[in-house]
C-alpha positions in Angstrom: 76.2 66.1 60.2 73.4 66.1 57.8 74.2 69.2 54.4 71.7 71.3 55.9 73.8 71.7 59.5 76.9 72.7 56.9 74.7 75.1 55.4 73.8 76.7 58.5 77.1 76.9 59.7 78.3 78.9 56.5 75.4 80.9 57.1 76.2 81.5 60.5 79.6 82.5 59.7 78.6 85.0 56.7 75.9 87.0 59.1 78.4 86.6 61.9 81.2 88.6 59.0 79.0 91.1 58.4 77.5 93.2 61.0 75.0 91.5 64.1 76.2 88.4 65.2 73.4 88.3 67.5 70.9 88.3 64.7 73.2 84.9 63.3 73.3 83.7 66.7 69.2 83.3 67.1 69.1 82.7 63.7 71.1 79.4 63.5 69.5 77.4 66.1 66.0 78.0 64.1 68.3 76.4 61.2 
C-alpha cells in the first residue's frame, strides 16, 4: 500500500470518530 492509501485510512478513521461515517465512507473511495 502506497502513503497516500495510509493517509486515507487515518482519514477514514478520524471522520468515522467524529460524527457521519457515511460522509467518511463516500469520502474514502474518492481518496
Amino acid at each position: 500500500m502506497q502513503t497516500r492509501a495510509v493517509q486515507g485510512m487515518l482519514d477514514f478513521d478520524y471522520v468515522c470518530s467524529r460524527d457521519e461515517p457515511s460522509v467518511a465512507a463516500m469520502v474514502y473511495p474518492f481518496t
